[in-house]
C-alpha positions in Angstrom: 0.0 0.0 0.0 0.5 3.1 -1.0 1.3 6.4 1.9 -1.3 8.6 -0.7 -3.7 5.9 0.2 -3.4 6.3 3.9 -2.2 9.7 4.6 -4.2 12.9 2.6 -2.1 16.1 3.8 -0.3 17.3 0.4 3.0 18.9 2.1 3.0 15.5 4.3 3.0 13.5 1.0 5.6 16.0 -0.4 8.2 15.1 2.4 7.8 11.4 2.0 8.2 11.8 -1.9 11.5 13.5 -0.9 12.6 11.5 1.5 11.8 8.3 -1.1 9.2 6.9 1.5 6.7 5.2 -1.5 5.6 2.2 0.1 3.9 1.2 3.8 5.5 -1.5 5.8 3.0 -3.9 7.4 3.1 -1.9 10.4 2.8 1.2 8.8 -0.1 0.3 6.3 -2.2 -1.7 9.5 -1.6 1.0 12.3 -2.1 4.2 10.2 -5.9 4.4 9.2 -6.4 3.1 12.7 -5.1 6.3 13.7 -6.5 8.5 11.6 -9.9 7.3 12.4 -9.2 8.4 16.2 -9.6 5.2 18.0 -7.1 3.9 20.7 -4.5 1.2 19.4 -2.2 -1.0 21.0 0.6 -2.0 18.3 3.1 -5.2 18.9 6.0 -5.3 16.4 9.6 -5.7 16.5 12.1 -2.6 16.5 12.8 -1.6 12.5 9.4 -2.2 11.3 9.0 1.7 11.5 7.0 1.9 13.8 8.2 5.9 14.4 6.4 6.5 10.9 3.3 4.6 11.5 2.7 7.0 15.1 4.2 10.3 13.7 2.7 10.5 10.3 -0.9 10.1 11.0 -0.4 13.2 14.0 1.2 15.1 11.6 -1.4 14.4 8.9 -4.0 15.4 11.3 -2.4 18.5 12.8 -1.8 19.5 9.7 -5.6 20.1 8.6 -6.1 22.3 11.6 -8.4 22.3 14.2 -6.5 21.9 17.0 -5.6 24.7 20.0 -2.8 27.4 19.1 0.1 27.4 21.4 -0.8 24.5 22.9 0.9 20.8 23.4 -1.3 18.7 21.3 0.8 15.2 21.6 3.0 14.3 23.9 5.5 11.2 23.0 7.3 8.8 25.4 10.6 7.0 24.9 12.1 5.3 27.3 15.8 6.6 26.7 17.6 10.0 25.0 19.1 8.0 21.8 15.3 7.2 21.1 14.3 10.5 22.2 16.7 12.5 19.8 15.9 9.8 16.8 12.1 10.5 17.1 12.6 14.6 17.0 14.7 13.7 13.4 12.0 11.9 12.2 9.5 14.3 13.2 11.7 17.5 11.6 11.9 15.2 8.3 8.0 14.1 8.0 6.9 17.7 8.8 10.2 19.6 6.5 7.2 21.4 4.4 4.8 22.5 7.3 6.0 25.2 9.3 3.3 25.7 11.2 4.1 22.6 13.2 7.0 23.0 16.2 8.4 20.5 18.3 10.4 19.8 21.1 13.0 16.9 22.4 12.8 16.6 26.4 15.4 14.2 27.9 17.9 14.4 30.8 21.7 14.4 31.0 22.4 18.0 29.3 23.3 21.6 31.2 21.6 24.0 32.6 21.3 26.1 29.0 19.3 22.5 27.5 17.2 22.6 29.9 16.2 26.6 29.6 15.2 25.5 26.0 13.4 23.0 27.1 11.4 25.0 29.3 11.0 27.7 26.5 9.6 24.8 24.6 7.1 24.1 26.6 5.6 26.7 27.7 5.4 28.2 24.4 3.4 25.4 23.5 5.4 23.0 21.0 2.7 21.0 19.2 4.7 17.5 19.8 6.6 17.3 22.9 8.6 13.9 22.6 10.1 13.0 26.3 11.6 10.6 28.4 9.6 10.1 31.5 11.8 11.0 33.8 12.8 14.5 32.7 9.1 15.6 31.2 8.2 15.0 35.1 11.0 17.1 36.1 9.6 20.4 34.0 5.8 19.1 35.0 6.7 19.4 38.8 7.7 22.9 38.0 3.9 23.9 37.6 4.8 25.4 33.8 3.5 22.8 31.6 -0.1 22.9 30.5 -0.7 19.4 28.9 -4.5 20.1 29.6 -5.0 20.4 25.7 -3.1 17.4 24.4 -5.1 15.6 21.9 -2.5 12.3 21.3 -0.6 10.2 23.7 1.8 7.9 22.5 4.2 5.4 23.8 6.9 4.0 22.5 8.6 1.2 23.6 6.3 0.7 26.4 7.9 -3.0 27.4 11.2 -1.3 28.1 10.0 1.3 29.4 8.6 -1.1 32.0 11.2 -3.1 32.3 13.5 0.2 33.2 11.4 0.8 36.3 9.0 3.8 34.6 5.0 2.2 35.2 4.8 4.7 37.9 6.4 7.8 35.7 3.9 6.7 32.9 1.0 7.2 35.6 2.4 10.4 36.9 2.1 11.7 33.3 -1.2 10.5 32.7 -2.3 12.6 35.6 -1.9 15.5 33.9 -3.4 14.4 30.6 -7.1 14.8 29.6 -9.4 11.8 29.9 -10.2 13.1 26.1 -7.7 12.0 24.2 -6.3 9.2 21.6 -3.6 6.8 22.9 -0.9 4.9 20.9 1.2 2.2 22.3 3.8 0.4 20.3 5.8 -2.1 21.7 8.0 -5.5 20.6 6.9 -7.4 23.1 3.3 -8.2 25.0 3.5 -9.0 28.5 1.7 -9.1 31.4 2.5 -6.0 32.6 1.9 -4.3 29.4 -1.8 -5.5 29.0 -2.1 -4.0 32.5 -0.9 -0.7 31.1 -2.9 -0.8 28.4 -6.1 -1.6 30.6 -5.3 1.5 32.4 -4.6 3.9 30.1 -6.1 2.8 26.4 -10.2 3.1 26.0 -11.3 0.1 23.6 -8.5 -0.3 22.1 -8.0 -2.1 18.4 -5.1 -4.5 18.3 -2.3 -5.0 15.7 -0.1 -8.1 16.4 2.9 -8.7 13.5 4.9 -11.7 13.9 6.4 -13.1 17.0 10.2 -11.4 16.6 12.4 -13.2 15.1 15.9 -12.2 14.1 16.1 -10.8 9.8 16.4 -14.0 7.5 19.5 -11.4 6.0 21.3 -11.9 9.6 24.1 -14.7 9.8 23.8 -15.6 13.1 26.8 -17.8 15.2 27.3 -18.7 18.6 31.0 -19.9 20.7 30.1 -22.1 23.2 33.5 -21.8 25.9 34.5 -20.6 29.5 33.8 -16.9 30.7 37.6 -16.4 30.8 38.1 -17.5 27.4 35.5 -14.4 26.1 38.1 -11.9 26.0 40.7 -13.9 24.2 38.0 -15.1 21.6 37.1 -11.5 20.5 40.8 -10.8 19.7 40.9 -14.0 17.9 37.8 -13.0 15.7 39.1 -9.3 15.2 42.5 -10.7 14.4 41.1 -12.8 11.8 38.3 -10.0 10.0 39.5 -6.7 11.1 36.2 -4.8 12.7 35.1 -2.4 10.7 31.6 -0.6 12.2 31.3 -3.3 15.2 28.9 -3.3 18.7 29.7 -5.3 21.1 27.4 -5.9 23.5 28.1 -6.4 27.7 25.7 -7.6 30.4 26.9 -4.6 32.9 28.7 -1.1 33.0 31.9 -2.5 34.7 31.8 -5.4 31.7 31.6 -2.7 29.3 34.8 -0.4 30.8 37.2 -3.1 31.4 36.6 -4.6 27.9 37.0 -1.2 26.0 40.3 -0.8 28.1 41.2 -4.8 27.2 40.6 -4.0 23.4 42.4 -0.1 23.8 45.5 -1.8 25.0 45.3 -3.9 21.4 45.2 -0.5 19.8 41.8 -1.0 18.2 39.5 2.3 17.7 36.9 1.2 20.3 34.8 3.7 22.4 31.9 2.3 25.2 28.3 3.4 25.6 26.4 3.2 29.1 24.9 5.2 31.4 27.6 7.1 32.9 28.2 8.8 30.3 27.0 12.5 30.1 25.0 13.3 27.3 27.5 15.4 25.4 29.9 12.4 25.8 27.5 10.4 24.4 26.5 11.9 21.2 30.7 12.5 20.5 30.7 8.7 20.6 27.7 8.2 18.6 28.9 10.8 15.9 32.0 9.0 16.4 30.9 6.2 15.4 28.4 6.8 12.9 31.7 8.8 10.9 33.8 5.5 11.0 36.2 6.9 13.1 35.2 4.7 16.0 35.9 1.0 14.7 34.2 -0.8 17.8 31.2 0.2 20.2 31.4 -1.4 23.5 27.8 -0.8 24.9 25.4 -2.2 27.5 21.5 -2.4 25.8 21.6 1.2 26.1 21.9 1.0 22.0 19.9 -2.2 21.9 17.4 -0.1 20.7 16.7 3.4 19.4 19.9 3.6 17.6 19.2 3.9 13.5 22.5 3.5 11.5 22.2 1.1 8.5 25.5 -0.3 7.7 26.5 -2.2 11.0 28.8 -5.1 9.8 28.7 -7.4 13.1 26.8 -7.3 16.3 28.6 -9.6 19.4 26.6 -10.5 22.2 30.2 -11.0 24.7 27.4 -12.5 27.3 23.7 -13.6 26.6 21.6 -11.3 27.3 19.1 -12.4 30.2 15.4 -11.7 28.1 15.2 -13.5 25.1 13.8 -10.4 23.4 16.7 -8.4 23.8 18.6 -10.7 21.8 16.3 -10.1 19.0 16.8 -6.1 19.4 20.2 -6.3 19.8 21.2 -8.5 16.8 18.3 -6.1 15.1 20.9 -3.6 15.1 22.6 -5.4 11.9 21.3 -6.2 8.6 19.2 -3.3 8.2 17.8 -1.3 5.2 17.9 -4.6 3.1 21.8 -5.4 3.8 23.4 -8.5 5.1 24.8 -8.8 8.4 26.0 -11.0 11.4 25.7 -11.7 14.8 28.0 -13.5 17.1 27.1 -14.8 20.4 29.5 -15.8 23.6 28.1 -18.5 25.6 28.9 -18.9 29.0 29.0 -22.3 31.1 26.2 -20.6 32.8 24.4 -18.9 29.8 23.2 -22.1 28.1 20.3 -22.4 29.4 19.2 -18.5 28.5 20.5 -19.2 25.1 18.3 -22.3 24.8 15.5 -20.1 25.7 16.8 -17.6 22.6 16.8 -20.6 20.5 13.1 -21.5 21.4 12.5 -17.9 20.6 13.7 -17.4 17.3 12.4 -21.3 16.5 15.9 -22.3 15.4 18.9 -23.4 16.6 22.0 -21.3 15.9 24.9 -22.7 14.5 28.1 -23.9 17.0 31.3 -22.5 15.9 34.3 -24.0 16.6 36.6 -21.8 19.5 40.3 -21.9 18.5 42.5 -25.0 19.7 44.8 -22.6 21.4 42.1 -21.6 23.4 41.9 -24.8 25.3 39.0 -26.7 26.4 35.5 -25.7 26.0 32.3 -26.6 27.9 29.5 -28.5 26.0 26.4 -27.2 25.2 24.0 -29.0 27.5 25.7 -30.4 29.6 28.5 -28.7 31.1 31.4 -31.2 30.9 34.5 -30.2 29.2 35.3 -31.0 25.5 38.6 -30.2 23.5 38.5 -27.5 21.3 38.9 -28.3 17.6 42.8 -29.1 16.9 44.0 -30.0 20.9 46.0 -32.9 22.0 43.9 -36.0 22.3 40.9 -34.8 20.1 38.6 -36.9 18.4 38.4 -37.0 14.6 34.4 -36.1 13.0 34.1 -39.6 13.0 33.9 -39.7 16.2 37.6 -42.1 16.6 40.5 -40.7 18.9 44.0 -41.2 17.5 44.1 -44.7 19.1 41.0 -45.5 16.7 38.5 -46.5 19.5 34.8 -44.7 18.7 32.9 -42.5 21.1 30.6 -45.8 21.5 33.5 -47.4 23.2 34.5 -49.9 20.2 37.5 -50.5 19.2 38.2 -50.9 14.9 36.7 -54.6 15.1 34.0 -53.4 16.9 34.2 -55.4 19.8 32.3 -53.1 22.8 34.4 -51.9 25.4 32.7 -51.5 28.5 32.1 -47.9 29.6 28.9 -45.5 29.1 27.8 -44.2 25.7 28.1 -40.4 25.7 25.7 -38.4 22.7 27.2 -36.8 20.1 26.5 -33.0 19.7 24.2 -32.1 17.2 26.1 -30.3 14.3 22.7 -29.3 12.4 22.9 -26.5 10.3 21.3 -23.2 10.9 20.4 -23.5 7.5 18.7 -27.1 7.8 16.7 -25.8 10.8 15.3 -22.7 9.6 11.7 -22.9 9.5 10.2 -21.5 6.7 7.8 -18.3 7.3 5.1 -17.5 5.1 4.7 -13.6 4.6 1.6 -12.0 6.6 -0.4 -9.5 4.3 -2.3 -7.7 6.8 -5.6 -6.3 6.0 -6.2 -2.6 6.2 -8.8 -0.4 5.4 -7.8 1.8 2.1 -9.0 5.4 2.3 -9.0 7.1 -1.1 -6.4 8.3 -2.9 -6.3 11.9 -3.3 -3.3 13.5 -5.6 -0.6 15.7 -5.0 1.7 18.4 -6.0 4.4 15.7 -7.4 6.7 18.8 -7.4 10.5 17.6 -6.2 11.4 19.8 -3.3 14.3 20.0 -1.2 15.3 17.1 1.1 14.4 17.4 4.5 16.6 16.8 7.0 16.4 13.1 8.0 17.4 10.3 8.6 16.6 8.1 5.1 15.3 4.9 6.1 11.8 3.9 6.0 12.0 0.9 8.5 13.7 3.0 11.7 12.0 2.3 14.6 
C-alpha cells in the first residue's frame, strides 16, 4: 500500500516523496488508518518495522488540517531513553520539513543548565509534539509550567522497556496530567503481562495489531561460541584478528563489563569507544557521531543501543554475554542487517548462559549454528551439559568420526568393533542453521484503504532526516 492511500495532507505526501518513502511497511499500512480514524491502538511489532512512521505520520497528517488549539501541546510522545528521544525529533523534523506551522520539542535528561532553559522555553510556548523521556518531562511538569490540559494524542513507545527500566509509575504520573479526552498509541515488541495491565489503564477500547512473534532478519548470519567466561576476551581478539572490525557493537551484560573490555581491546590499539549510562549526554552523542563517521571502529555498549539507535551499515553485532530476556537478543542482533543489507551476529556462551540461550533458541524457533573456539584456546564446555570438551585441533581430540587417534569410537569400540565396557556419551548435534530454519510465510495484513487523493508531485528540497523507512 501506498502512503497517498493512507495519509491525505499534500506537504505531508511531499516530504515522504523527498525523502523516497513510496511504500507502507505492514506496520505502517495496519496501524495508520487506525489512527487517523481516532480510535485507541495497541501496536506489537519488533524494532525496525518503523513503527516511528506509523505513530508520527498520522499526528502530523492530522495537525496539519487544523483544528487543534494554538500554542498548545497537542501530543506528547514517550521513549524510554535520550538516543530514542533524539531519533524521534529527526523523524519528526523530516516528515513535517514542508509544514512550518508545526514546532516540536526533544525533552530528555543528561544535558546543562542552558538545554534545559530551552526546554522550558519549549514548553511553555506550547510546542505542538513534545517527545520526552519520563523521567525528565516530570521534572519540568513538577515545576507547575506545563499545561498538557490540551493534548489531543498520547503515545508510547517502547512501552515493554520502558517497563522493564522501572517507569510504570512515571507513565501514571504523566497520565495525571493528561485529559481523559484524548487518543492513545502504544507500540511495543513485546506483550507481557504488565503491558496488557498498562494498556487496561490507560487505552479506551482499544483495536489490536499483532505482527509476527520477533524473530531475528532471514539477512542476519547468526553464530554462537560455546566456551568458559575467561576464554571471552581472548575469543574476540581471535575474531578481530582474523576479520578486522570495521563498524562493530559489542554488547556487555553490565557497566563495569563494558569499561574493562573497552580498556582490554584499547590496549590492542583497536579504535573502540563504550556506551552506558555514565556517560553524560555530550559524551554520548561524540561517541555516537563517532561512530556513525567510521572513526570509531568498535562500540562497546550495555543495551543502552539495543534499541533506538538507527544507523544502517553495521557489519557485526557480538553478544560478549547472553543477554538475560530473550527479546533483547532479538533487538540487539536487530541492530545489523538493516535497510535490506546483510549482516552478522555473534554470540559468547557462558558455562552458565546455556540455558538463556536455549531459551533464545526457542524464541527465534531455530537453533544457531556452534562454531568451533580456536585450539589454542583450550577446552570448551558443551552445550547442554557442562562437561569439558577439547577444542577443535588440541592434543587427544577426536576426529568427525567420532575415533581418537588410538582408533577407539565414542561408542567405546575399538576398529573390530568389539564393545568396550564404559557409558555411551551423545554426540552433539552439528545441524545447520540453514537445515533448521523454518520456513515463514509472509503476513499480508488487511487494512482499510482510504482514497487516494493526488498531490503536487513537485520535487522539493530534502528534509533533514534520517533516510530509512523501516527506523524504529
Amino acid at each position: 500500500m501506498r502512503f497517498d492511500e493512507v495519509l491525505y495532507n499534500d506537504e505531508v505526501l511531499d516530504a515522504l516523496d523527498a525523502m523516497n518513502f513510496q511504500e507502507c511497511t505492514p506496520i505502517q499500512e495496519l496501524a495508520i488508518p487506525i489512527a487517523e480514524r481516532g480510535s485507541d491502538l495497541i501496536a506489537v511489532a519488533q524494532t525496525g518495522t518503523g513503527k516511528t512512521a506509523a505513530y508520527l505520520l498520522p499526528v502530523i497528517d492530522q495537525l496539519a488540517d487544523g483544528g487543534f488549539p494554538q500554542d498548545a501541546v497537542n501530543c506528547v510522545v514517550m521513549a524510554p531513553t535520550r538516543e530514542l528521544v533524539q531519533q524521534i525529533d529527526q523523524q519528526m523534523q523530516g516528515f513535517s520539513y514542508f509544514i512550518p506551522g508545526i514546532s516540536s520539542t526533544a525533552i530528555y535528561g543528561g544535558t546543562d543548565g542552558k538545554t534545559f532553559d530551552q526546554q522550558k522555553r519549549g514548553l511553555t510556548m506550547g510546542a505542538d509534539v513534545v517527545i520526552a523521556t519520563p523521567g525528565r518531562l516530570i521534572a519540568h511538569l513538577q515545576m507547575g509550567y506545563v499545561d498538557l490540559s490540551q493534548v489531543s494524542f498520547f503515545i508510547l513507545d517502547e512501552a515493554d522497556r520502558m517497563l522493564d527500566m522501572g517507569f510504570f509509575d512515571d507513565i501514571m504520573k504523566v497520565v495525571s496530567y493528561l485529559p481523559k479526552n484524548r487518543q492513545t498509541l502504544m507500540f511495543s515488541a513485546t506483550m507481557p503481562p504488565k503491558i496488557q495491565k498498562l494498556a487496561r489503564q490507560i487505552l479506551t477500547d482499544p483495536e489490536e495489531i499483532k505482527l509476527a512473534v520477533s524473530k531475528p532478519a532471514e539477512k542476519i548470519r547468526q553464530t554462537a561460541y560455546v566456551c568458559y567466561e575467561r576464554q571471552k576476551e581472548a575469543l574476540l581478539l581471535s575474531l578481530f584478528k582474523a576479520t578486522p572490525p570495521d563498524r562493530v557493537i559489542v554488547f556487555a551484560s553490565s557497566k563495569l563489563k563494558v569499561k574493562q573490555l573497552a580498556r582490554a581491546l584499547r590496549g590492542r590499539h583497536l579504535a573502540v569507544e563504550e556506551m552506558h549510562s555514565d556517560l553524560d549526554q555530550s559524551r554520548r552523542e561524540e561517541v555516537m557521531l563517532g561512530f556513525k563517521a567510521g572513526r570509531v571502529k568498535i562500540l562497546v555498549a550495555t543495551d543502552i543501543v539495543s534499541r533506538g539507535i538507527d544507523i544502517d551499515d553495521i557489519s557485526l553485532v557480538v553478544n560478549f554475554d547472553v543477554p538475560h530476556e530473550a527479546e533483547d537478543y532479538v533487538h540487539r542482533v536487530g541492530r545489523t542487517a538493516r535497510a535490506e543489507r546483510d549482516g552478522q551476529a555473534i554470540t559468547f556462551i557462558g558455562e552458565k548462559e546455556q540455558c538463556r540461550f536455549r531459551q533464545i533458541e526457542q524464541l527465534i524457533e531455530r537453533e544457531v549454528e556452534k562454531g568451533e573456539v580456536p585450539a589454542e584456546l583450550g577446552a570448551t564446555p558443551s552445550y547442554g551439559n557442562g562437561s569439558s570438551r577439547r577444542s577443535s585441533g588440541s592434543r587427544g581430540r577426536k576426529d568427525r568420526g567420532g575415533k581418537d587417534r588410538g582408533g577407539k569410537d565414542r561408542g567405546g569400540k575399538d576398529r573390530r568393533g568389539n564393545n568396550r565396557h564404559s557409558k555411551d556419551r551423545k554426540p552433539r548435534n552439528h545441524q545447520s542453521a540453514k537445515d533448521s530454519q523454518p520456513t515463514q510465510a509472509k503476513q499480508s495484513p488487511q487494512a482499510s484503504q482510504s482514497p487516494r487523493k493526488s498531490h503536487n508531485s513537485r520535487k522539493p528540497r530534502s528534509p533533514k532526516s534520517n533516510n530509512s523507512n523501516t527506523s524504529s
